[in-house]
Each structure stands twice: as C-alpha cells, then as structure tokens.
Backbone as a ProteinNet text record, in pm:
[ID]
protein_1_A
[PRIMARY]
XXXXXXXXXXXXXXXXXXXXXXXXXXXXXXXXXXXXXXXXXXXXXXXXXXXXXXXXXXXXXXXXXXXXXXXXXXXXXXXXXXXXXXXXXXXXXXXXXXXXXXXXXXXXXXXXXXXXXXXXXXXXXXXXXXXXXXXXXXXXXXXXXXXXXXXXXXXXXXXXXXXXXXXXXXXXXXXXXXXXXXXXXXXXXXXXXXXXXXXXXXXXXXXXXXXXXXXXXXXXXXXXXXXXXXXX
[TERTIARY]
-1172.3	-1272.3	-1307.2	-1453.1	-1497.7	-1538.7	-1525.8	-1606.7	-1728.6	-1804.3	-1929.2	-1817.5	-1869.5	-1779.5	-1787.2	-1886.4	-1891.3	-1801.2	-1755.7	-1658.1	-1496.8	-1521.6	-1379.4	-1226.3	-1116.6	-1076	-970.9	-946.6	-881.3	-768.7	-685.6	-526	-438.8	-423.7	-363.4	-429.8	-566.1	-622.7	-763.3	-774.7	-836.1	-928.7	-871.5	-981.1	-1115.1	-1174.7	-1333.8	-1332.3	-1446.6	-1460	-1499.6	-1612.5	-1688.1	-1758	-1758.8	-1787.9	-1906.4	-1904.2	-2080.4	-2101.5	-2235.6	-2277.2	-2235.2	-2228.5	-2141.3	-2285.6	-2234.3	-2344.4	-2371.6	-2459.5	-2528.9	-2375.3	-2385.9	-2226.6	-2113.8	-2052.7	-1952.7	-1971.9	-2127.4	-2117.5	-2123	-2123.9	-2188.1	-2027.6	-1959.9	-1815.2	-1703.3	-1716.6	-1706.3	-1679.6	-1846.7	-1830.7	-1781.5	-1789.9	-1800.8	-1580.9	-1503.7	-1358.1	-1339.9	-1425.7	-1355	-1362.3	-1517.2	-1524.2	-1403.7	-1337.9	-1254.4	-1089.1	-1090.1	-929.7	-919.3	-1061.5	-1013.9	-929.6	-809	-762.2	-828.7	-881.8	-950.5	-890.1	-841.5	-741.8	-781.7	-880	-960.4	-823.2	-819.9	-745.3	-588.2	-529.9	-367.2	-289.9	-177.8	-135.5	-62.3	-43.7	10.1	160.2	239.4	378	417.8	443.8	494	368.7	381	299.8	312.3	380.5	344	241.5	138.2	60.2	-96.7	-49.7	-181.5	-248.2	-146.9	-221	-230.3	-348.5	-365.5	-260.8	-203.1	-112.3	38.3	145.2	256.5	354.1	398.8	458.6	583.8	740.8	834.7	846.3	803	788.7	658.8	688.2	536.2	582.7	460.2	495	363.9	332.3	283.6	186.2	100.7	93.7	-28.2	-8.2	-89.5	-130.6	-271.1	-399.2	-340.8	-387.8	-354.9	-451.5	-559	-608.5	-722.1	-698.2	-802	-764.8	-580.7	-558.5	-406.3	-446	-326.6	-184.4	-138	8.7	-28.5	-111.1	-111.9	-121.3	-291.3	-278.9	-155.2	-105.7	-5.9	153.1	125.9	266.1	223.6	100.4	56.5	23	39.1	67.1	173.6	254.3	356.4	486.4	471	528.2	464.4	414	364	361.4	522.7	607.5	591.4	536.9	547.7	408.8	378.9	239	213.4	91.3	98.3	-58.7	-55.6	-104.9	-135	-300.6	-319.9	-439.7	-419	-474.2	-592.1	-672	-726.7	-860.1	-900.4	-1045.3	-1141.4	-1132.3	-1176.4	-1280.8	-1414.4	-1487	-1472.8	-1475.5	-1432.5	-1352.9	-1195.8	-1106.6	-1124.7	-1141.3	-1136.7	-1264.7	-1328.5	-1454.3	-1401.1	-1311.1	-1232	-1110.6	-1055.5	-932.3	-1007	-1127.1	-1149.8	-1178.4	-1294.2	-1296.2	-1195.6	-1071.5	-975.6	-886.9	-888.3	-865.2	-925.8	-1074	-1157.1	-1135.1	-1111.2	-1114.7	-989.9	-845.8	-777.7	-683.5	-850.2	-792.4	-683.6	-628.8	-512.1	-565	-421	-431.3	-345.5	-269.1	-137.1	-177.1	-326.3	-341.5	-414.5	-375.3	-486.2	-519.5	-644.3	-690.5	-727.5	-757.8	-776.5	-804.9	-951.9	-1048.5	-1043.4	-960.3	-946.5	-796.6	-807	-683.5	-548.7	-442	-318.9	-267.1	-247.8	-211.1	-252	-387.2	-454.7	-362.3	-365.7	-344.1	-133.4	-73.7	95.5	74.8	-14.7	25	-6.2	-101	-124.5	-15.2	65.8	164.4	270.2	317.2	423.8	577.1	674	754.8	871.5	944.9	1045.2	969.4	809	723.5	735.2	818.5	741.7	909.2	892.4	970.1	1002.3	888.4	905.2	742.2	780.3	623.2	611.7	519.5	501.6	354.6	431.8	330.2	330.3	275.2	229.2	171.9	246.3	155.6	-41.2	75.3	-31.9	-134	-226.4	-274.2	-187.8	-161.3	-39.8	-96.1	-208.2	-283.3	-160.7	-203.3	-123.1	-107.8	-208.6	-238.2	-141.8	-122.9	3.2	-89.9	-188.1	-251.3	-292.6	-266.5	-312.2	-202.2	-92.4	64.4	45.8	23.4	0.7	-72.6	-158.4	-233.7	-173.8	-51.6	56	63.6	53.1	80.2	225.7	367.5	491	508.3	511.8	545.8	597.1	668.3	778.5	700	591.2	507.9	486.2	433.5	436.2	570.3	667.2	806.7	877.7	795.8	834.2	749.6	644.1	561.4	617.5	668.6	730.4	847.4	936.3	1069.2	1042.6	925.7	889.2	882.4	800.5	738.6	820.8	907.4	1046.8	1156.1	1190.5	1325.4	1395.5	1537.7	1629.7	1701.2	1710.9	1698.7	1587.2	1493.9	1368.9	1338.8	1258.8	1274.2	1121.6	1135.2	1014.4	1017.6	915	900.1	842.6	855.4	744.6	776.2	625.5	639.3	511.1	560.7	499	526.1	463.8	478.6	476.1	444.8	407.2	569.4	609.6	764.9	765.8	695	660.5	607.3	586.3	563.8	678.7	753.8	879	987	1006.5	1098.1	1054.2	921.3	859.2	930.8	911.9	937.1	1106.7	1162.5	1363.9	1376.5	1260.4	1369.2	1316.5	1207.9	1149.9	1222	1270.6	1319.4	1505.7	1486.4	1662.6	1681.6	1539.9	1553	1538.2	1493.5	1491	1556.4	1630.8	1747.1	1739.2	1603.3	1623.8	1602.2	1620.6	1599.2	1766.7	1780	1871.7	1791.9	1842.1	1835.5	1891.7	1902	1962.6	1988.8	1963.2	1995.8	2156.4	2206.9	2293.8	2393.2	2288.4	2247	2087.8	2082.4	1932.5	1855.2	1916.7	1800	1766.5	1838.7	1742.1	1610.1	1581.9	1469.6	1396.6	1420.7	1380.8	1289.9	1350.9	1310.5	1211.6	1113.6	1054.2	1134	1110.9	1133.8	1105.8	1202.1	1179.2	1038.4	1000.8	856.1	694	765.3	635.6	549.1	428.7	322.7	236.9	326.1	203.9	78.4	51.6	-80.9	-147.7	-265.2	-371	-351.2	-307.8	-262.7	-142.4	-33	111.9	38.8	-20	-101.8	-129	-220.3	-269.9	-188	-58.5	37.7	128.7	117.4	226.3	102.4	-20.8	-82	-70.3	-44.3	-58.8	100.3	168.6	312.4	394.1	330.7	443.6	485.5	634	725.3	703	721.9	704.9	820.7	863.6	969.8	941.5	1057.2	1053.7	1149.6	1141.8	1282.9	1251.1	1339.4	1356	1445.5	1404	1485.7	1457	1580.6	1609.7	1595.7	1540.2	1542.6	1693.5	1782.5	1860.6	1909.5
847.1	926.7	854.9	842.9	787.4	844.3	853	942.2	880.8	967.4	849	881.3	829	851.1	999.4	1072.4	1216	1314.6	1252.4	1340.7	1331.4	1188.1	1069.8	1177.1	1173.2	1332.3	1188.1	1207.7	1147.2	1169.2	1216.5	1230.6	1163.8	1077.2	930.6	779.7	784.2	654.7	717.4	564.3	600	436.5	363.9	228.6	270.4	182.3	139.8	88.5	179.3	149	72.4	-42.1	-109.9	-202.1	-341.7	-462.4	-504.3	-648.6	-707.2	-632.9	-669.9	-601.5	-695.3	-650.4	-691.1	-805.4	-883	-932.8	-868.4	-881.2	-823.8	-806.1	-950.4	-939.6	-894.8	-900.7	-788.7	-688.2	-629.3	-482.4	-438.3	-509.6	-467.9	-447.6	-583.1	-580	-484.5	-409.6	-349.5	-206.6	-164.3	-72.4	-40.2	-196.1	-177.6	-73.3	-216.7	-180.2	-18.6	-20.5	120.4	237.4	200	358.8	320.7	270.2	220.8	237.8	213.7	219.6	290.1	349	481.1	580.8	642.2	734.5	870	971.4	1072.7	1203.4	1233.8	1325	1472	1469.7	1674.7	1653	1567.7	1577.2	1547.6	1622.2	1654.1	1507.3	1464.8	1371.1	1329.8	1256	1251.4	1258.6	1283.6	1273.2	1194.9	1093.7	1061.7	951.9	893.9	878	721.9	678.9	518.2	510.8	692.3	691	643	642.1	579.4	475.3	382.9	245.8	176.6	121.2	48.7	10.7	-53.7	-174.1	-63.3	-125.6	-50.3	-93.4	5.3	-54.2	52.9	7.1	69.8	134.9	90.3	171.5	153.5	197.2	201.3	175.2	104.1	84.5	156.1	162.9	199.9	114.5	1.9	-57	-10.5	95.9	141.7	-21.6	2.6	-78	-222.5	-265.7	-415.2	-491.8	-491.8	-581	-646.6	-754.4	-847.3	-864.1	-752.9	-762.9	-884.6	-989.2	-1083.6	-1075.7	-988.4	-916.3	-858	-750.1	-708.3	-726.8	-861.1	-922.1	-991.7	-1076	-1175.4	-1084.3	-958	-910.8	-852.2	-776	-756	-834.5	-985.2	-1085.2	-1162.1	-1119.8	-1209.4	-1084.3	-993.3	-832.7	-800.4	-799.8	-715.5	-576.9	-555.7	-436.8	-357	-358.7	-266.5	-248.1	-81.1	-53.9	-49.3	-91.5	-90.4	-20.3	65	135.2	112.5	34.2	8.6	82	167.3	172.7	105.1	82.7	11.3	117.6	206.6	207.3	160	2.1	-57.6	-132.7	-85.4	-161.8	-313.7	-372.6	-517	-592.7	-519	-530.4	-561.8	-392.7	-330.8	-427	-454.2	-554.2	-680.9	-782.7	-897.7	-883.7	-785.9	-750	-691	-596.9	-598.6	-703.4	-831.6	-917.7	-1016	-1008	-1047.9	-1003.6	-896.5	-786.8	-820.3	-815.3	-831	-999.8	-1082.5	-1192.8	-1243.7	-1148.4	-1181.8	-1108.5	-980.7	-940.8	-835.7	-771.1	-688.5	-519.8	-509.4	-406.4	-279.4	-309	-263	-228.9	-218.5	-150.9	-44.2	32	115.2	156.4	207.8	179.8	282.7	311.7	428.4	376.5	466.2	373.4	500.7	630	707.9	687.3	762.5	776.5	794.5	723.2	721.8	868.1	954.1	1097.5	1136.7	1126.7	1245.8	1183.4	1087.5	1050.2	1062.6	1012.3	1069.1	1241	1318.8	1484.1	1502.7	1398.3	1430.5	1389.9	1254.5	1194	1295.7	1306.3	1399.1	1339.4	1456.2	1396.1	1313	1245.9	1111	1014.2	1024.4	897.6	787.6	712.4	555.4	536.8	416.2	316.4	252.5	238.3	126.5	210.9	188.7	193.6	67.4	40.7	-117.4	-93.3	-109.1	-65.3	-253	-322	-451.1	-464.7	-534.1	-571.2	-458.4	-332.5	-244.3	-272	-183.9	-195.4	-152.2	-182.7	-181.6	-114.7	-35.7	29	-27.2	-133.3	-151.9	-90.5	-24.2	42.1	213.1	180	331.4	434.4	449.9	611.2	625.6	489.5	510.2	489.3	472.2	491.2	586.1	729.7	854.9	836.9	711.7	693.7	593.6	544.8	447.6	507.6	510.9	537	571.7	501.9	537.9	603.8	783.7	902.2	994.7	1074.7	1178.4	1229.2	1268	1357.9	1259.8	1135.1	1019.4	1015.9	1003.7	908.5	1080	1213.5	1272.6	1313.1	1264.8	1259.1	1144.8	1008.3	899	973.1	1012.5	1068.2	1169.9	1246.3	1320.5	1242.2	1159.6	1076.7	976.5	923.1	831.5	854.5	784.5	866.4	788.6	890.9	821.4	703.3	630.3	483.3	405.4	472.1	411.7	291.5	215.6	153.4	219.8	171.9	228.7	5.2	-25.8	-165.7	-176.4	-209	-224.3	-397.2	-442.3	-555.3	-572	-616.9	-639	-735.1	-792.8	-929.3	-842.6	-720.1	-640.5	-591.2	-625.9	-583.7	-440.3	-368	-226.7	-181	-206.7	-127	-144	-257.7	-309.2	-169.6	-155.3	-64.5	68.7	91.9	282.9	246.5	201.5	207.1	264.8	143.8	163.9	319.8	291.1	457.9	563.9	581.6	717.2	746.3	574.7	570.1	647	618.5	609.2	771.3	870.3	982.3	1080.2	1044.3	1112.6	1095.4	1196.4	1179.2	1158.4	1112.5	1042.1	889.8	834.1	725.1	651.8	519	446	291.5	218.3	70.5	-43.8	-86.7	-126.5	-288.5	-306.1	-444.4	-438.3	-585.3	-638.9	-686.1	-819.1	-940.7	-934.3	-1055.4	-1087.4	-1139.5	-1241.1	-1247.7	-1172.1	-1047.3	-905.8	-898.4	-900.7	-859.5	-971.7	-1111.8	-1226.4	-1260.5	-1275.8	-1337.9	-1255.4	-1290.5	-1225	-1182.1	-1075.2	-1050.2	-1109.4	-1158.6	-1259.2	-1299.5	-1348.9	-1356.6	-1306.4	-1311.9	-1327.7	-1417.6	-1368.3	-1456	-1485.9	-1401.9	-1430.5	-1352.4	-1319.6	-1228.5	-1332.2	-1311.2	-1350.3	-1316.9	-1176.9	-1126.3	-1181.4	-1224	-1316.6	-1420	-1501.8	-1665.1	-1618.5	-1539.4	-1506	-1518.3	-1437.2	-1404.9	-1583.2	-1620.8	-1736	-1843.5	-1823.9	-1886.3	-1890.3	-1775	-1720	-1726.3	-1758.1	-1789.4	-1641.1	-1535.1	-1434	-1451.8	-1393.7	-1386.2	-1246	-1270.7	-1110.9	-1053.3	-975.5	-901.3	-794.4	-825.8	-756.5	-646.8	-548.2	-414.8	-358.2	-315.3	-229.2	-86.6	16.5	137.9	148.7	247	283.9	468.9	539.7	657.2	687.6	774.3	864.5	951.4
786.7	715.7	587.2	541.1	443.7	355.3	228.2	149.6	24.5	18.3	-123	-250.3	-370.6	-438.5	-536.4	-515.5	-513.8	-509.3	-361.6	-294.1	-345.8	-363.1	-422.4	-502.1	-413.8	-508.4	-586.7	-693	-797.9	-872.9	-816	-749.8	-817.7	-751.8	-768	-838.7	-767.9	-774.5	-937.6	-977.5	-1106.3	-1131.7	-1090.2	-1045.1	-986.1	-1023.3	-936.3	-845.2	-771.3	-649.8	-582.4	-647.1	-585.4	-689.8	-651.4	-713.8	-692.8	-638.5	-588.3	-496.9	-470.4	-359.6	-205.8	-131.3	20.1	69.4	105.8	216.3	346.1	396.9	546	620.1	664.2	780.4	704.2	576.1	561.1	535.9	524.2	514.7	669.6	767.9	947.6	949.8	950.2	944.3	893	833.8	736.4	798.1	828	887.9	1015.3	1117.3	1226.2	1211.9	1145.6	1169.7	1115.3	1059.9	972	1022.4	1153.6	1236.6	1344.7	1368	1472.8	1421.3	1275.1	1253.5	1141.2	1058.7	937.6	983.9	903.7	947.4	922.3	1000.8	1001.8	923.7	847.4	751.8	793	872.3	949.8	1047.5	1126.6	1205.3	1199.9	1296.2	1267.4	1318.3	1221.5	1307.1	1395.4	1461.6	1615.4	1588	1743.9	1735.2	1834.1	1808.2	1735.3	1618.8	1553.6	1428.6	1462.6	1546.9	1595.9	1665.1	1768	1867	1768	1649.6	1566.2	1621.9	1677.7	1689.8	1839.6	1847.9	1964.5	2040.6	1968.3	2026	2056.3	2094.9	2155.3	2000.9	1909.2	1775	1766.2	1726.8	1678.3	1555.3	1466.1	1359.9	1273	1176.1	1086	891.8	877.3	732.8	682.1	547.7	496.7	371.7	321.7	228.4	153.7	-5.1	-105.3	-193.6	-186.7	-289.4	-223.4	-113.9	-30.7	-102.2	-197.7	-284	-130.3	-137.4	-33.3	86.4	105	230.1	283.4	202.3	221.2	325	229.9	263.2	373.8	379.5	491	633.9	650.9	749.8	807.7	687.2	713.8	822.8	752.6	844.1	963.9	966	1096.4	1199.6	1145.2	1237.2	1291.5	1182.8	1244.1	1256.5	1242.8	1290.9	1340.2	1482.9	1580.7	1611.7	1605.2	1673.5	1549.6	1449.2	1320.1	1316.3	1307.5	1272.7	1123.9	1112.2	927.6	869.8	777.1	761.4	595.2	582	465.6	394.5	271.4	171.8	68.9	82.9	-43.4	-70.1	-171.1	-230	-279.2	-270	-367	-258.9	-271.3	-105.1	-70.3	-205	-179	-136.7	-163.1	-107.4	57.4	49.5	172.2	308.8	200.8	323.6	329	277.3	241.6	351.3	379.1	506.7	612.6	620.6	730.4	836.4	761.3	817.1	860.1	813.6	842.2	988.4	971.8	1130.1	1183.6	1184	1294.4	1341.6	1278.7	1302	1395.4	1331.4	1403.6	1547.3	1558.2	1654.8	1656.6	1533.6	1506.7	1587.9	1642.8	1721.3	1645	1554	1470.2	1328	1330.6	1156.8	1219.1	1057.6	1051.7	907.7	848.7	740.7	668	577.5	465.5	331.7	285.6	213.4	60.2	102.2	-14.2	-136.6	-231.2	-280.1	-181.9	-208.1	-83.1	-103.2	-224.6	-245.5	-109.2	-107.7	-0.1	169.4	183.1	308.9	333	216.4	176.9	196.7	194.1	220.9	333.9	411.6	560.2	601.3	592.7	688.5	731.5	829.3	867.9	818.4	798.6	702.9	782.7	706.2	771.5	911.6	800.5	948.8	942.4	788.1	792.4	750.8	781	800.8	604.1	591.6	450	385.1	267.5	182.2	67.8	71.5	-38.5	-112.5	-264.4	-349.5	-445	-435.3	-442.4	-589.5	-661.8	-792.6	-800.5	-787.5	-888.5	-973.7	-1007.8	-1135.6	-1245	-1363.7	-1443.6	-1561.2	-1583.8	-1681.7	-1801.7	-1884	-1970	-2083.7	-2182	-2273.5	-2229.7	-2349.8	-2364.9	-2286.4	-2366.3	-2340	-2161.2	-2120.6	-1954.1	-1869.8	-1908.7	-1854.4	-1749.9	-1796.9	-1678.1	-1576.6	-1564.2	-1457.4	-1344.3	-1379	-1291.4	-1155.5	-1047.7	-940.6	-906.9	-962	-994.1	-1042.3	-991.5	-1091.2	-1007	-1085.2	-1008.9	-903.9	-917.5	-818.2	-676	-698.8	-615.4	-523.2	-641.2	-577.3	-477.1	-459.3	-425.9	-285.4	-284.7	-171	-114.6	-155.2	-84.7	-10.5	-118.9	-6.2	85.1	97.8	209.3	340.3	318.8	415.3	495.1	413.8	442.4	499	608	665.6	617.7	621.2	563.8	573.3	476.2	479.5	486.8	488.9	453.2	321.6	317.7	135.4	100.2	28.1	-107.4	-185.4	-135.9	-192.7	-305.3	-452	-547.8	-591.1	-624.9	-706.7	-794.8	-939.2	-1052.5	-1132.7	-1239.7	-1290.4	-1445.2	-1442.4	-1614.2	-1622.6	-1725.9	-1779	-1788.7	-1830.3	-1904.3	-1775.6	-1647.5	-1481.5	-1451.8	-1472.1	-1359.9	-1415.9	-1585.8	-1661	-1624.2	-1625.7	-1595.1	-1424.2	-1344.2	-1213.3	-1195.3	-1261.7	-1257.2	-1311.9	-1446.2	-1493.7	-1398.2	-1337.5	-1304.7	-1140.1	-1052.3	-974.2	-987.8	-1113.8	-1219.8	-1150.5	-1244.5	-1225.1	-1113	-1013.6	-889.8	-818.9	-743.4	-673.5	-526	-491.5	-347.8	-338.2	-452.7	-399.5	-427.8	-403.4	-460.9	-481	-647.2	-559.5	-526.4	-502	-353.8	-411.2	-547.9	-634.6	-595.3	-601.8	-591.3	-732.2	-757.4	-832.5	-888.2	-980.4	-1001.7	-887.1	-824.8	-709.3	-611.4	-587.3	-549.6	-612.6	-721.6	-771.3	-854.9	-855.2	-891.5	-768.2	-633.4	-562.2	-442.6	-419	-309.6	-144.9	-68.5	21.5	130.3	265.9	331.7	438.2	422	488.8	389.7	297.9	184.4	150.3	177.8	168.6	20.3	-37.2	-176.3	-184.7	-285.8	-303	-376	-393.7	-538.5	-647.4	-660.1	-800	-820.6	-717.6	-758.9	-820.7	-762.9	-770.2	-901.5	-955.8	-1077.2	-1186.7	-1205.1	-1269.8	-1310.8	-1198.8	-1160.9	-1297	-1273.5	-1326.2	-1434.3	-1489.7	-1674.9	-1706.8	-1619.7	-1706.5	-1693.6	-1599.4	-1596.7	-1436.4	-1453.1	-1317.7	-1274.5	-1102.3	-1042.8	-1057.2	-1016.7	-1002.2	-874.3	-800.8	-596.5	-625.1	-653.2	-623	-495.1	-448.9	-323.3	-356.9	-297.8	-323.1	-200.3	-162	-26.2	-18.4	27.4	76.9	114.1	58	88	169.8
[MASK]
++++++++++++++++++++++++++++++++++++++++++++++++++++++++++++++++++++++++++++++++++++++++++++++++++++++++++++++++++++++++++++++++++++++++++++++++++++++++++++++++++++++++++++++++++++++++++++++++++++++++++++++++++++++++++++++++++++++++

C-alpha cells in the first residue's frame, strides 16, 4: 500500500520523502515492483508470515530505512532461504533498490514505502527472525533526539514482533546514537546485548557488504559501530 504524502502518518518516520525527480524508467520501475511486492496493511497477515513471499523462505528479517537498498539486495542474494522485508520512505531510495530487485530477479523481498511504526503493529507477534536498523538518521541536534527511531515505544513494538532469541541489529558511526541506543536498550527489559569484547561492536557482522552511508562515514574519519541485542 502506497500513500501521497497527505496521508503520510508520522509515527516514527520524520525525514523527506522525496529528492530529484525519477527518470521515466525508474519511475515505470518503480511502480511496476511496488504493485507486486508493497505490503498491503487493509489486509490481515498470513500464517504463517514466511507465506509473504514468492519464493519458499525459513525465516524472515526485517530491514527499517535500507537507504539505496545495498544491504538489502546483497543478503537477499546471497540468503535465499531468509525472507526480507524492507522499509524505506524515501522515493529515491526506494526507486534505487527497486531497480535492483527487478534486475536481479529476487523472489524473497518484500517492500514498504510508509513509516515502519505502521507496518511493526501490523506484523503478527514473535514473526521475524532479526530486525536491522542500519546507520539511521542520527538527528544530531539535541532538540531532535525525540525523533531517533530507538525509543522505548519502538524497542517495544520490536520485542512484540521478535521471537525469542530474535536480535534487534543497530549500526551507527554518531557516538551520541550508538550511547541513546545502549542506554534505552540498558532500560528495557526484553532485550539483552549480546557484546562479548570490543570486536562485537567494532567489527561488522559476517557477510557485510557496506552501505554508502558506512563509505561516507569511513570517508570523514568516523568508525561504525555493529551492536546486536538479542530478544529474551
């Protein structure tokens, strides 16, 4: 389901929606994947919640604001057996990965072009496997902190959704996201994390491909930082 930005309910998400204007073939593109793999939120969701996707998949992940898609394609290709279920509002994004799907044929996504709030209250509860929240927007300025996507209300729709033992993935390169994340994770009592050592959270998770916004960061001289919390 698509909405103009009228309708746009503003929940969670607080970014803009839309950049240049699309060319011909990624706006055809665009639309073509999205009537084919938007998730429809009128309608109830299946049981089991792997029957989402084309392809025959064991479990399901979840990935909020996939940016141009990167991460996402990259695991829906080389994880087959995992359905993955990506987020982005941002049309540019979102027209930058479709063509990517379409190109490579993916049978194992499926897509959602609103705030993730709305689509986390549809999911039925203990459905996903993993959720990965990817070098965020990091609203750096104090007074826009409350607009972080990492917040009790969030990290409590995550543990709905998560079965137990599930992870909850975040990564950020902003010191002041990586610290709001630990403490607010600190304070809710379903999560745990699951750090060891420093290279738990120094080093990327195995089969990481790198984002643009990593590349970006790496560029300007800041380090990411990978935590994992585990559902309870």
């Amino acid at each position: 389901m698509t909405s103009s930005d009228g309708a746009f309910r503003r929940d969670s998400f607080y970014g803009r929606r839309k950049g240049h204007n699309l060319r011909a073939g990624q706006a055809d593109t665009l639309a073509d994947v999205l009537s084919r793999l938007s998730i429809d939120l009128t309608t109830l969701p299946p049981s089991p919640l792997t029957a989402l996707f084309e392809a025959p998949v064991d479990d399901v992940v979840l990935e909020i604001g996939f940016g141009g898609g990167e991460h996402l394609v990259h695991r829906a290709t080389t994880e087959p057996r995992i359905g993955r279920i990506g987020v982005e509002p941002f049309v540019n994004g979102m027209a930058k990965a479709t063509s990517a799907i379409a190109e490579g044929g993916l049978t194992n996504v499926r897509l959602f072009d609103r705030d993730a709030a709305e689509l986390l209250d549809w999911l039925p509860p203990a459905s996903l496997a993993a959720i990965d929240l990817l070098y965020p927007d990091p609203w750096p300025k104090f007074r826009h902190w409350k607009r972080r996507f990492v917040s009790e209300k969030n990290l409590t729709r995550f543990a709905r959704v998560l079965r137990p033992g599930g992870q909850f993935r975040f990564a950020s390169d902003i010191d002041t996201y990586v610290e709001w994340t630990l403490l607010h994770v600190r304070d809710h009592a379903e999560f745990t994390w699951t750090a060891r050592d420093a290279d738990d959270w120094r080093q990327p998770w195995a089969g990481w491909p790198g984002t643009r916004y990593e590349r970006k960061a790496i560029r300007e001289g800041r380090r990411g930082n990978y935590l994992t919390f585990e559902r309870r």
